[in-house]
DSSP file (Angstrom, degrees, kcal/mol; ACC not computed):
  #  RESIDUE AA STRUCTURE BP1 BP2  ACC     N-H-->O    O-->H-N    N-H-->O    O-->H-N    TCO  KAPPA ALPHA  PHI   PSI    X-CA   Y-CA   Z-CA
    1    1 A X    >         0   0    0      0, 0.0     3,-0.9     0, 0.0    28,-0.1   0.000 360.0 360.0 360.0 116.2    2.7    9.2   -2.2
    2    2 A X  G >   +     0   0    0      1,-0.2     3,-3.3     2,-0.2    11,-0.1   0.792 360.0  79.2 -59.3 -21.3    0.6   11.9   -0.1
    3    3 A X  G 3  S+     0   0    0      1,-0.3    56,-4.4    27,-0.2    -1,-0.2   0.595  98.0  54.1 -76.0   3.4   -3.0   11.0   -1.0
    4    4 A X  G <  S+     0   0    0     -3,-0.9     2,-0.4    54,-0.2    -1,-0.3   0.157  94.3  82.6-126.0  -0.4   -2.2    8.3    1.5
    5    5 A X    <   -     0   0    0     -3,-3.3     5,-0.2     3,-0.0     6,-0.1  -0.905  69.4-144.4 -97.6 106.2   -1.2   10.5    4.2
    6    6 A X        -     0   0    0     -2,-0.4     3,-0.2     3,-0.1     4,-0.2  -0.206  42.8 -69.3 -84.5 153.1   -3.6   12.1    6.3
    7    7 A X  S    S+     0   0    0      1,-0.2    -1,-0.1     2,-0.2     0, 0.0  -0.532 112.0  40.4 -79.0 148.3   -2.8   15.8    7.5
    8    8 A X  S >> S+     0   0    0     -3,-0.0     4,-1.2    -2,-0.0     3,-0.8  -0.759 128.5  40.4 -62.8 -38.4   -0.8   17.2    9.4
    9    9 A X  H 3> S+     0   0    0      1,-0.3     4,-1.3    -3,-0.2    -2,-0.2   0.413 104.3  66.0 -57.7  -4.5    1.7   14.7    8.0
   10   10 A X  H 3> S+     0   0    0     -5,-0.2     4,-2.8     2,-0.2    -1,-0.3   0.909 109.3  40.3 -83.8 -62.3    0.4   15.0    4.3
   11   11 A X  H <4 S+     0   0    0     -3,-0.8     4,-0.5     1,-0.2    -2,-0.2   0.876 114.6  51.6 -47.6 -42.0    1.6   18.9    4.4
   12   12 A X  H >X S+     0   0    0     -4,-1.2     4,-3.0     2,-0.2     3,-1.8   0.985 111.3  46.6 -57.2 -46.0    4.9   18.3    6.2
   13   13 A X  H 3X S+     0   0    0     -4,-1.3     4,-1.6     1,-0.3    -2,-0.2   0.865 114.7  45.4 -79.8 -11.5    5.8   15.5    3.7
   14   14 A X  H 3< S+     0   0    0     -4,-2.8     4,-0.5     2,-0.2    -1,-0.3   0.509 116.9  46.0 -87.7  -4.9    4.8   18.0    0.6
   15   15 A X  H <> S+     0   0    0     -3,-1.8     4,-1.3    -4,-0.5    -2,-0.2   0.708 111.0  56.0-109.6 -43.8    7.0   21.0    2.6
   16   16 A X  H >< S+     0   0    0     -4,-3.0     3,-4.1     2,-0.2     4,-0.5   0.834 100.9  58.9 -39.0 -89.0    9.9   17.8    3.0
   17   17 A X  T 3X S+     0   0    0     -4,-1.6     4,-1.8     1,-0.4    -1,-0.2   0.453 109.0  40.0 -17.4 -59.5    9.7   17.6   -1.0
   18   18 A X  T 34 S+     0   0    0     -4,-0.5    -1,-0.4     1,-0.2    -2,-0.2   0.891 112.8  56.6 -65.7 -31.9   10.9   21.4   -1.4
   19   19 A X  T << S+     0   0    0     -3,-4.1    -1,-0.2    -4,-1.3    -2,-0.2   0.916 119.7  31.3 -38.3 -54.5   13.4   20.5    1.6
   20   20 A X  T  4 S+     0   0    0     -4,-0.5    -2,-0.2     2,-0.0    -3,-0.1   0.951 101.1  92.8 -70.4 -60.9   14.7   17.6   -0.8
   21   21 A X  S  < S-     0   0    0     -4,-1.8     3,-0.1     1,-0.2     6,-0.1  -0.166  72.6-137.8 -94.8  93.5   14.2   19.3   -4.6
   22   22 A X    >   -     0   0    0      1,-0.1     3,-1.9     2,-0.1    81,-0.3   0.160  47.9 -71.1 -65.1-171.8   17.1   21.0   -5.6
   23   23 A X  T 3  S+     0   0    0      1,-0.3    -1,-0.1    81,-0.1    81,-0.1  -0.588 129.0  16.5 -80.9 138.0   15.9   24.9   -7.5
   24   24 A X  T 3  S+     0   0    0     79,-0.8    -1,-0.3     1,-0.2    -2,-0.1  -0.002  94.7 137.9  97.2 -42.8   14.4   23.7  -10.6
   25   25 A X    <   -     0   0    0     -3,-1.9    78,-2.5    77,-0.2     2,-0.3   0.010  50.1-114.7 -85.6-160.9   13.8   20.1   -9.9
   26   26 A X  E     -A  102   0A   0     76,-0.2     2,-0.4    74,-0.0    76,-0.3  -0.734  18.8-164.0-111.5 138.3   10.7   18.3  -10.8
   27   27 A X  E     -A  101   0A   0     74,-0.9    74,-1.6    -2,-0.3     2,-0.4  -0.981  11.6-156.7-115.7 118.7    7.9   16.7   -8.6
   28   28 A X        -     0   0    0     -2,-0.4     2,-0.3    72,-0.2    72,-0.2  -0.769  15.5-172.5 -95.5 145.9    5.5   14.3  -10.3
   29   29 A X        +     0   0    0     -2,-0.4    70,-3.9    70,-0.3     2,-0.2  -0.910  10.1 172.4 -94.4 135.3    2.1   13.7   -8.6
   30   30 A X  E     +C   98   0B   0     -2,-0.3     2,-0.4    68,-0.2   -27,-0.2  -0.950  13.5 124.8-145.0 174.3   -0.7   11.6   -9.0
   31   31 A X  E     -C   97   0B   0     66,-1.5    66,-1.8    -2,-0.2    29,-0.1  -0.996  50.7 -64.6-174.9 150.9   -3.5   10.8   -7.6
   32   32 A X  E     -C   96   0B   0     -2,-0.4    64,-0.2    27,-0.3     2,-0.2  -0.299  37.2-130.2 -58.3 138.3   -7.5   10.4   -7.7
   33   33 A X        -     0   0    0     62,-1.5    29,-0.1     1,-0.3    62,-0.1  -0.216  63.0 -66.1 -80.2 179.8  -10.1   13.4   -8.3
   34   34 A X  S    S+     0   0    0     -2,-0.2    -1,-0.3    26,-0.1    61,-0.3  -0.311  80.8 178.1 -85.0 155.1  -12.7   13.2   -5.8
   35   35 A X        -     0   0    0     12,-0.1     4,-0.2    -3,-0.1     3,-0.2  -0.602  47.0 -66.7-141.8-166.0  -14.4    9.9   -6.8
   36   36 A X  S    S+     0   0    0     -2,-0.3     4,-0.3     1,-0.2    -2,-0.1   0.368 124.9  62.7 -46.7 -32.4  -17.3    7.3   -5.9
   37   37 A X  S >> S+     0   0    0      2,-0.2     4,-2.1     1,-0.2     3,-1.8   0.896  92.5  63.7-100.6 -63.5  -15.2    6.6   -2.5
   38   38 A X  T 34 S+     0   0    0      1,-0.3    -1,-0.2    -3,-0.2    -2,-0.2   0.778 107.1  40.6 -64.1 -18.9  -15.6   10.0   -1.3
   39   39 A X  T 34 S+     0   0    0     -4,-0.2    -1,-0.3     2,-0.2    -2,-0.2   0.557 119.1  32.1 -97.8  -6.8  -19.2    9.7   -1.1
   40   40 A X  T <4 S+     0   0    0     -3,-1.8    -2,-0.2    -4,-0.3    -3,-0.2  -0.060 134.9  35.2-133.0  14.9  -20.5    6.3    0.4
   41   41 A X  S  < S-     0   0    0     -4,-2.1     9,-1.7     7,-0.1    -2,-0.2  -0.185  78.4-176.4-169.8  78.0  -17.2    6.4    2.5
   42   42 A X        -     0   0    0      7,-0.2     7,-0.3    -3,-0.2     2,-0.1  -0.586  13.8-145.9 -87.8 148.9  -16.1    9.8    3.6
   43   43 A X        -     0   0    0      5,-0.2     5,-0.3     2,-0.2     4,-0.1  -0.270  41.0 -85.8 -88.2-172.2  -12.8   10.1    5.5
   44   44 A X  S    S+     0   0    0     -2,-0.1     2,-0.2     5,-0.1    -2,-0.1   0.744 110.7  64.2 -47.7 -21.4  -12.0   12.7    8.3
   45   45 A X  S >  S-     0   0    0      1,-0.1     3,-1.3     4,-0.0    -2,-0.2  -0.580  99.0 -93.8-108.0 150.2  -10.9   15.5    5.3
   46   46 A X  T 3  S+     0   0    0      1,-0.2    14,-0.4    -2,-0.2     3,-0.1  -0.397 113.8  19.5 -53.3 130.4  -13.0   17.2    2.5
   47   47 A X  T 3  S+     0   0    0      1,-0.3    13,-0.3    -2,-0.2    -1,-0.2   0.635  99.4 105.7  98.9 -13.5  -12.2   14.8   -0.2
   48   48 A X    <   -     0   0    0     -3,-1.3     2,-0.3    -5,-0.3    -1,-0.3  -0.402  44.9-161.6-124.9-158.9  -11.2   12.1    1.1
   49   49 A X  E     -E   58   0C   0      9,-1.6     9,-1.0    -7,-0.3     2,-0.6  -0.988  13.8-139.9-174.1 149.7  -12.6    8.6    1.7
   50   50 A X  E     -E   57   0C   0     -9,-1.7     2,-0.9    -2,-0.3     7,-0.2  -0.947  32.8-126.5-147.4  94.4  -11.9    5.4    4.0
   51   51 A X  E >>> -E   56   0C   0      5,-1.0     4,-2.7    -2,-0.6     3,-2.0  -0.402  13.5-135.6 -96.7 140.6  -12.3    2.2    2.3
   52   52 A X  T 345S+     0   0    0     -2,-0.9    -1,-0.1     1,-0.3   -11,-0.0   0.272  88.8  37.6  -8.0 -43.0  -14.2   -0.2    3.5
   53   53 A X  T 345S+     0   0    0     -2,-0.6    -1,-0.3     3,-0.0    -2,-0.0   0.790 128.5  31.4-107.2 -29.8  -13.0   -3.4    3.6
   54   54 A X  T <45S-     0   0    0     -3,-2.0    -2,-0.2     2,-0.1    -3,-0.0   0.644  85.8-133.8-110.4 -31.3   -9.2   -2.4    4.5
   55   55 A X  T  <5 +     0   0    0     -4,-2.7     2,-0.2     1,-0.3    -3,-0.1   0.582  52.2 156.7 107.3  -6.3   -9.6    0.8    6.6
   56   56 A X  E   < -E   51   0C   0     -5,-0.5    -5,-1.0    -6,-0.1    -1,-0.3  -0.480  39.9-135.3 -79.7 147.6   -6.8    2.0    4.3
   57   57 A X  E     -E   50   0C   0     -7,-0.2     2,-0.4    -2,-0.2    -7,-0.2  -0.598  24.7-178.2 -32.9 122.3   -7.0    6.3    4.3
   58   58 A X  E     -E   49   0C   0     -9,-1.0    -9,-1.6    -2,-0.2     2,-0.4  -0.961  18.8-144.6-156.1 143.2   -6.7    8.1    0.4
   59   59 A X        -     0   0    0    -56,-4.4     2,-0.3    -2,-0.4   -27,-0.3  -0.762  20.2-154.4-104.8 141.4   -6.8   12.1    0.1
   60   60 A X        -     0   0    0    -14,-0.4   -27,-0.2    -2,-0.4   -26,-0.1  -0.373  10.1-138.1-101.6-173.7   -8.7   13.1   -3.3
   61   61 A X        -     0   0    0     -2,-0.3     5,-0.2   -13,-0.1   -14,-0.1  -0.182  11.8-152.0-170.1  49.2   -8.0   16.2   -4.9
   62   62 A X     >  -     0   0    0      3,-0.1     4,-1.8     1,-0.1     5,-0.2   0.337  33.9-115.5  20.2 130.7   -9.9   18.8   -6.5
   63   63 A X  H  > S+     0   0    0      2,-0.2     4,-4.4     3,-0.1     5,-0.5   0.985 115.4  43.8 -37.8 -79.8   -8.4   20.7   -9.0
   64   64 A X  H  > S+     0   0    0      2,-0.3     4,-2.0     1,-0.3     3,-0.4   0.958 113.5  49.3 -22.8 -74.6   -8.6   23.7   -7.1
   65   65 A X  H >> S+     0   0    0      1,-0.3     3,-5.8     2,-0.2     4,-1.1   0.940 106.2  61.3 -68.0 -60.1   -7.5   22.2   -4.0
   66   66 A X  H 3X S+     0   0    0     -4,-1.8     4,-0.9     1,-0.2    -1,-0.3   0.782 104.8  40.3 -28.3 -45.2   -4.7   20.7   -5.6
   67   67 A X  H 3< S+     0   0    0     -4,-4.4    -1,-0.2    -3,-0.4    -2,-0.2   0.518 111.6  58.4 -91.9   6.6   -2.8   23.4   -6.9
   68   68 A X  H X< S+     0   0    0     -3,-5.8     3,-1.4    -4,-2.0    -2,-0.2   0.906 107.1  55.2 -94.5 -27.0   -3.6   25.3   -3.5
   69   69 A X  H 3< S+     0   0    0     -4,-1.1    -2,-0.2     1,-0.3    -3,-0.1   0.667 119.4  27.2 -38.6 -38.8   -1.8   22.1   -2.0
   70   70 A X  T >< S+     0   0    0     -4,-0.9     3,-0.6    -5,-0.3    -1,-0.3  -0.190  81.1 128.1-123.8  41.3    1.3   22.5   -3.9
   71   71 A X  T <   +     0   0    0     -3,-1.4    -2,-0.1     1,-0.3    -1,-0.1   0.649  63.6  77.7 -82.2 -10.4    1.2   26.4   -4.5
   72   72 A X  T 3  S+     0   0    0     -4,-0.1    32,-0.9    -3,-0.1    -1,-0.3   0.348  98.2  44.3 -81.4   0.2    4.6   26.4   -3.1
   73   73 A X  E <  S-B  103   0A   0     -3,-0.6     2,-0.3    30,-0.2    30,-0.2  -0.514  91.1-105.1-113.4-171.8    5.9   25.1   -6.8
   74   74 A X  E     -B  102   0A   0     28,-2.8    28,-1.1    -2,-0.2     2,-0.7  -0.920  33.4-123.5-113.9 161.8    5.1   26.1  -10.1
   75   75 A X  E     +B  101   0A   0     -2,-0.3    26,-0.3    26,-0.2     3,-0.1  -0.944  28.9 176.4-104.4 120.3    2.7   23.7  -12.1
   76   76 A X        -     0   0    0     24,-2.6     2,-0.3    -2,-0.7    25,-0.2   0.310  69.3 -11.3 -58.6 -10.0    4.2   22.5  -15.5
   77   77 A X        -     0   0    0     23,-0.4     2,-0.3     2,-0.0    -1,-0.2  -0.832  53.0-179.5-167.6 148.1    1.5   20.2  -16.5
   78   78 A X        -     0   0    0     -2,-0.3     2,-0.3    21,-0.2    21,-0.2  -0.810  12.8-178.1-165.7 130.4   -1.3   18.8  -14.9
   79   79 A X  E     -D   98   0B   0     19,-1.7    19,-2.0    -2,-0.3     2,-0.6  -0.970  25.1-135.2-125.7 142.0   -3.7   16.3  -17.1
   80   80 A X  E     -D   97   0B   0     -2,-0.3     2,-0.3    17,-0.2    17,-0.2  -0.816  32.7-169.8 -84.6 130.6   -6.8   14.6  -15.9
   81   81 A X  E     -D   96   0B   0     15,-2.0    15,-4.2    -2,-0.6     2,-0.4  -0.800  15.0-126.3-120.5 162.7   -6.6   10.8  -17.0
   82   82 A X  E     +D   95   0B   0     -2,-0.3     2,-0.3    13,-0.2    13,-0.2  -0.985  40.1 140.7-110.9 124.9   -9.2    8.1  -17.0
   83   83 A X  E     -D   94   0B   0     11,-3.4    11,-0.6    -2,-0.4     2,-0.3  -0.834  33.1-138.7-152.6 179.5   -8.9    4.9  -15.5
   84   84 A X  E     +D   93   0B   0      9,-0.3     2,-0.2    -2,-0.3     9,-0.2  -0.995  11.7 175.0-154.7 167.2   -9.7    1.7  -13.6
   85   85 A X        -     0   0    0      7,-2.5     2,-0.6    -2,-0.3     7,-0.1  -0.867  42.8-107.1-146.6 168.0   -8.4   -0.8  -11.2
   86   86 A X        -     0   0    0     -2,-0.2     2,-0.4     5,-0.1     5,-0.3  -0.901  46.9-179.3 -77.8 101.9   -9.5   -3.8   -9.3
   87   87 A X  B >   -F   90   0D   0      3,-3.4     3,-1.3     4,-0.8    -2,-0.1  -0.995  68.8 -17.4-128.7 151.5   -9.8   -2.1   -5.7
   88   88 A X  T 3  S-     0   0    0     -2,-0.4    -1,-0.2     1,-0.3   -35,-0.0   0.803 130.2 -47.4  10.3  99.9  -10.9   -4.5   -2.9
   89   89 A X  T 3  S+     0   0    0     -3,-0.2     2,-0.5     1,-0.0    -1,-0.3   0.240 120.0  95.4  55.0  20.3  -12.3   -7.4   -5.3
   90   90 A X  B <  S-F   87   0D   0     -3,-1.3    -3,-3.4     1,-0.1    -5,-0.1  -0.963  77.2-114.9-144.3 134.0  -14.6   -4.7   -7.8
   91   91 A X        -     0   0    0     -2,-0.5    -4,-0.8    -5,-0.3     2,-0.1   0.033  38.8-157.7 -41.2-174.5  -13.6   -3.1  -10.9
   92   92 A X        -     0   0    0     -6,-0.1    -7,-2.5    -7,-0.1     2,-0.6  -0.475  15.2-154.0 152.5 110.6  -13.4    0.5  -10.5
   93   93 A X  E     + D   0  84B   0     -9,-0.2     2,-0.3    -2,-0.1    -9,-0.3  -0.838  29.7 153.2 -80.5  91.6  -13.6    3.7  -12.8
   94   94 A X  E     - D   0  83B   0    -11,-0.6   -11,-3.4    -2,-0.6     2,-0.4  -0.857  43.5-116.0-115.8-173.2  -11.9    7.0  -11.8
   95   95 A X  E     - D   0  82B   0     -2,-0.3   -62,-1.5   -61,-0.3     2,-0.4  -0.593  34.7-160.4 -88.0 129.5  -10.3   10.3  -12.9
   96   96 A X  E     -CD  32  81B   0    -15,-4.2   -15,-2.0    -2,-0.4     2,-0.4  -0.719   9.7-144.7 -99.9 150.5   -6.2   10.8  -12.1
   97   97 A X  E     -CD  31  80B   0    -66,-1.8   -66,-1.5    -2,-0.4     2,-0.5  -0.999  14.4-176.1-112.1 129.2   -4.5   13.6  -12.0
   98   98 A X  E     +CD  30  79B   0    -19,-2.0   -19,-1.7    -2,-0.4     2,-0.3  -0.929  14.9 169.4-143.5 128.0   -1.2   13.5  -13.1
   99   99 A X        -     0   0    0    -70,-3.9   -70,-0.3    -2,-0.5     2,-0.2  -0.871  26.2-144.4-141.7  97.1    0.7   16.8  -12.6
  100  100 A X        -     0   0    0     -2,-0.3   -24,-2.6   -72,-0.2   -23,-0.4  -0.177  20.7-170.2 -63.9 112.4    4.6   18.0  -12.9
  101  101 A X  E     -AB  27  75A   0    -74,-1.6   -74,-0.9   -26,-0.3     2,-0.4  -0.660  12.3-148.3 -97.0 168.8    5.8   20.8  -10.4
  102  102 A X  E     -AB  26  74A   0    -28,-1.1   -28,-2.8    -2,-0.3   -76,-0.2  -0.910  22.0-127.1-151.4 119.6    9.1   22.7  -10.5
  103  103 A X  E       B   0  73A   0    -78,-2.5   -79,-0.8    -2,-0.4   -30,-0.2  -0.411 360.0 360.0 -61.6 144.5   10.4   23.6   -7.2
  104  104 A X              0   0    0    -32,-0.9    -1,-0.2    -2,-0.1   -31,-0.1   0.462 360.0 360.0-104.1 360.0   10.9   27.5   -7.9
């Protein structure tokens, strides 16, 4: 999962993916729109966010900046979802992205 890679190494492993992908096949993403996180705990990156209690690294994602991230595909779908989790002990609301590429 990139959103948990910080760059360079988030762009090498999304340049691996076309490496792996035979012509045609499919790459699912998802991953959080810029959230709550990004703003009372920004990480090094636009977008991103360093939480607190664990230190852990997570890339957010723009629209925009998403599909300039993977422009090297075609997009086949891409839906914004709504959701929550328990992250580090607290309920938590955000927006997903969850978005099908086709290597071209």
């Amino acid at each position: 999962m990139t959103i948990c890679i910080p760059n360079p190494g988030r762009e090498t492993a999304i340049a691996s993916s076309l490496v792996a992908l035979k012509h045609g096949g499919y790459y699912l993403f998802y991953g959080i729109s810029p959230s709550e996180l990004v703003r009372t705990n920004p990480g090094p990156e636009p977008n991103s966010g360093v939480f607190p209690r664990t230190g852990k690294f997570e890339k957010q994602y723009a629209r925009d900046e998403l599909l300039e991230a993977y422009r090297a595909f075609n997009l086949v779908r891409l839906d914004e979802i709504e959701g929550q989790d328990i992250i580090e002990g607290s309920l938590t609301k955000y927006s997903m992205w969850v978005a099908i590429f086709q290597k071209k």
